[in-house]
N, C-alpha and C positions, 0 to 999 in steps of 0.2 A: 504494500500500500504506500502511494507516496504524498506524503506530509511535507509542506513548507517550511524552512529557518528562516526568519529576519532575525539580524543583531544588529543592533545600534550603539553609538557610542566606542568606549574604547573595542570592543568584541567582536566591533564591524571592522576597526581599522586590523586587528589580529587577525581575523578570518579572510580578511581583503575578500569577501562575497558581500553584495547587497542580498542575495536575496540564494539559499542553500536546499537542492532537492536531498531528502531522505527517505530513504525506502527503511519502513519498519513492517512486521506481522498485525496484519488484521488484531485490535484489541488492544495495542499498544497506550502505553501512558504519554503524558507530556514528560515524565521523567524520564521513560526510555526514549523517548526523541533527543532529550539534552545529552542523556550518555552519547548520545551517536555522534552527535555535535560536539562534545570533548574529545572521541576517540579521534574526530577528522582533524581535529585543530591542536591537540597534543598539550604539554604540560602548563602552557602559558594560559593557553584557551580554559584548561582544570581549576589555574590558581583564580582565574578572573571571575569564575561560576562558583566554585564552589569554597563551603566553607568548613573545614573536616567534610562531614557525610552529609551535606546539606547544601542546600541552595542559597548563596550568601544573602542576607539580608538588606543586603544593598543593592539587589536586583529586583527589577519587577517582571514578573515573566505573564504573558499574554497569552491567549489560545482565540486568534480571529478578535483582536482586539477588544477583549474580554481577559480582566483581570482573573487567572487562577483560583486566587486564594477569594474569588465569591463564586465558585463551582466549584473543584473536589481536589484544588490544588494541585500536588505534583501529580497526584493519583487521578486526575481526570483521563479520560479515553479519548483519544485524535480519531476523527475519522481521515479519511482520503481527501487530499485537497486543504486541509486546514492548514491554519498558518500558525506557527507557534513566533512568538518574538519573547528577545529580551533588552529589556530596558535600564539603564542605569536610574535610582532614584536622582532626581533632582532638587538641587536641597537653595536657599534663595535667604535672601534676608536684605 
C-alpha cells in the first residue's frame, strides 16, 4: 500500500525530498510509516524524530492534515494515498 511522507523544516532539508513515496502492508500505523522514514534517512533522520523510544515532543506529526494525537496517535491506521507529515513545533513570543 503506498502512503505519502511530507517533512518540513529541519527533516525536509535532511531528507532533501518534499514530498516521500512508502510502500507499507495493508493495516499499517502512522508509527510504522515513520520507522520507514528513519530507516530511508538513517541516524540523523532517528536523532531528529525521535526521543529514546518515542516520538520527540517537539514534533507535530499529521495524518492528511489532521493532528494525530486527536485520533489514535502513533497507533492510528494509514490507508493508501494518505499523507503522513511532520512538523517542527513552532514556539513565538
Amino acid at each position: 500500500m503506498r502512503v505519502m511522507f511530507k517533512p518540513f523544516g529541519p527533516l525536509r532539508r535532511l531528507l532533501k525530498e518534499n514530498l516521500i513515496e512508502i510502500e507499507v502492508p495493508s493495516g499499517s500505523t502512522v508509527r510504522e510509516v515513520i520507522s520507514q522514514v528513519i530507516e530511508i534517512g538513517g541516524p540523523n533522520v532517528n536523532r531528529l524524530i525521535m526521543n529514546e523510544s518515542r516520538i520527540s515532543g517537539n514534533l507535530i506529526v499529521l495524518l492528511n492534515k489532521k493532528d494525530v494525537a486527536t485520533l489514535n496517535g502513533e497507533a492510528t491506521v494509514v490507508s493508501e494515498d494518505d499523507v503522513v507529515s511532520i512538523l517542527p513545533h513552532v514556539q513565538g513570543g
